[in-house]
Structure formats: C-alpha cells, structure tokens
C-alpha positions in Angstrom: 0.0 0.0 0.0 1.2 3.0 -1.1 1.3 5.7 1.3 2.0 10.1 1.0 2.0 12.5 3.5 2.3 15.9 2.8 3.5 18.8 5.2 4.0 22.1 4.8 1.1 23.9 4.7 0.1 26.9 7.5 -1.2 30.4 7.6 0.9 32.8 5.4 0.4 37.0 4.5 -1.2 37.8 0.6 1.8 37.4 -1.0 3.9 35.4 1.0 5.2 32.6 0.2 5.1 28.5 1.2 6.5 25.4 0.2 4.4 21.9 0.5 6.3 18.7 0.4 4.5 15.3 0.1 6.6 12.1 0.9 6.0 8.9 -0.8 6.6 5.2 1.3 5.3 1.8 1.5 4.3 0.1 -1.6 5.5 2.9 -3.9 9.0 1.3 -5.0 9.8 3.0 -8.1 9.0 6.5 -7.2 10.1 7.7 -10.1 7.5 6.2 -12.6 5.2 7.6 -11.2 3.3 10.9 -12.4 3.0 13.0 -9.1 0.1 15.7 -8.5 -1.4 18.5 -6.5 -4.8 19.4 -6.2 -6.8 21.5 -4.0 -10.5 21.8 -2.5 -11.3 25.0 -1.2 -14.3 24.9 1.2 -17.9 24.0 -1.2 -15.7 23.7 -3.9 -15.1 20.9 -6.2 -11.0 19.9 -6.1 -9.4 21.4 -8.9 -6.1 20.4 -10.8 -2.7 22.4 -9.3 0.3 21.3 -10.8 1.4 17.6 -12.1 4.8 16.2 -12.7 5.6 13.4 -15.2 8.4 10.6 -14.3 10.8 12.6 -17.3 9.4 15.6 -15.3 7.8 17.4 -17.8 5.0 20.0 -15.8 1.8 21.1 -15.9 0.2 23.9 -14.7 -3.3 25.4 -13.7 -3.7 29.0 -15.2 -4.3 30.5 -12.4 -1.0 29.4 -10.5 1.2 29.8 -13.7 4.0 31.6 -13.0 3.8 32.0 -9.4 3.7 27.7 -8.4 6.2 25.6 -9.2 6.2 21.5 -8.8 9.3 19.4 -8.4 10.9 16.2 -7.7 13.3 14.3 -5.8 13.4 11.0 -6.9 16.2 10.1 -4.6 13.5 11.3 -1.8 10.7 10.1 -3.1 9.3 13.4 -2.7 7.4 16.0 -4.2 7.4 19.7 -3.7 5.3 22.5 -4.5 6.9 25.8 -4.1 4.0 28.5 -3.6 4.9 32.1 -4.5 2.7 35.1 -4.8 0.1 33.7 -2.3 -3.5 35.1 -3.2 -7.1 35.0 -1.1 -8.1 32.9 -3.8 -5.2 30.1 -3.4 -6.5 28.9 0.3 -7.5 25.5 0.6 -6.6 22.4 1.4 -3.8 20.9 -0.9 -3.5 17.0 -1.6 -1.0 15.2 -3.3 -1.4 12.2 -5.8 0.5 9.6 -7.0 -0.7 7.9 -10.7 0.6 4.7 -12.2 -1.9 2.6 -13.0 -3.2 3.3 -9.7 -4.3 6.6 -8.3 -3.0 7.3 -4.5 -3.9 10.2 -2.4 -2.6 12.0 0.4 -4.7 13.5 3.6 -4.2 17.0 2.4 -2.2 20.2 4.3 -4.7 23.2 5.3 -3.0 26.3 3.7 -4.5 29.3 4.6 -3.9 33.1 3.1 -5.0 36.0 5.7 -3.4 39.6 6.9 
C-alpha cells in the first residue's frame, strides 16, 4: 500500500510565500514512474487540478498558478514539492497530493490558509 504524506502547509500574509512537500513510502518502489500531482478543494468547492509532474518531469500547470507555483521532484527522496509564491485570497485551501501509475493514490491534504 502506497502511502503520501504531505506537510508544509500553514497560515501565510497575501503574498507570502510556502513550500508543500509530500513524501511517498510503502508500496511505492519505483517513485520515479510515477506521475506526481497536486490538487486542491477549497471549502464548497469541487477539487481542482494544481500542478502535475511526469516521471521525465515534464510539468503542468493550472492558469491560475502559472507563474507563481512551481512543482518538483526528488526521486532520490521520493518526494514531491510544491513551491508557492505570490500567495493570493483565492489560493487557500486544502492541498493534496497524488500519485498515478496505473493506480491513483492520495494524500490526507495540508490546510494552507492566506490571511493579513
């Protein structure tokens, strides 16, 4: 059984800045092949595509996070990142991280919250 946790999230300023990591164990043992995700839900809201990674790491990106989000990953950690720039009222939600190869795995989600 695969199995992520992601950390990370918090409360941050309008146009602050955060970094979410997500961590990959258990029956995930080729990280790498694996095409690694975030998505968020924002409260009555359905979840919505953030940013996905490809195992030769080619990226995608929501518009509305272009240019201020950017994913990554350590395949040596079998990690993920999500580097968060340019934080909005409109980004808060709770971010989950996925893991698809054949199989879709999910993460519990990290609250990130935007408020002066």
């Amino acid at each position: 059984q695969v199995q992520l946790v992601e950390s990370g999230g918090g409360l941050v300023q309008p146009g602050g800045s955060l970094r979410l990591s997500c961590a990959a164990s258990g029956g995930i043992f080729s990280f790498s092949i694996y095409t690694m995700g975030w998505y968020r839900q924002a409260p009555g809201k359905q979840r919505e595509l953030v940013a996905t990674i490809t195992s030769v790491s080619s990226t995608n990106y929501a518009d509305s996070v272009k240019g201020r989000f950017t994913i990554s990953r350590d395949n040596a950690k079998n990690t993920v990142y999500l580097q968060m720039n340019s934080l909005t009222p409109e980004d808060p939600a709770v971010y989950s991280c996925n893991a698809r190869f054949r199989q879709s795995y999910w993460g519990q989600g990290t609250q990130v919250t935007v408020s002066s």
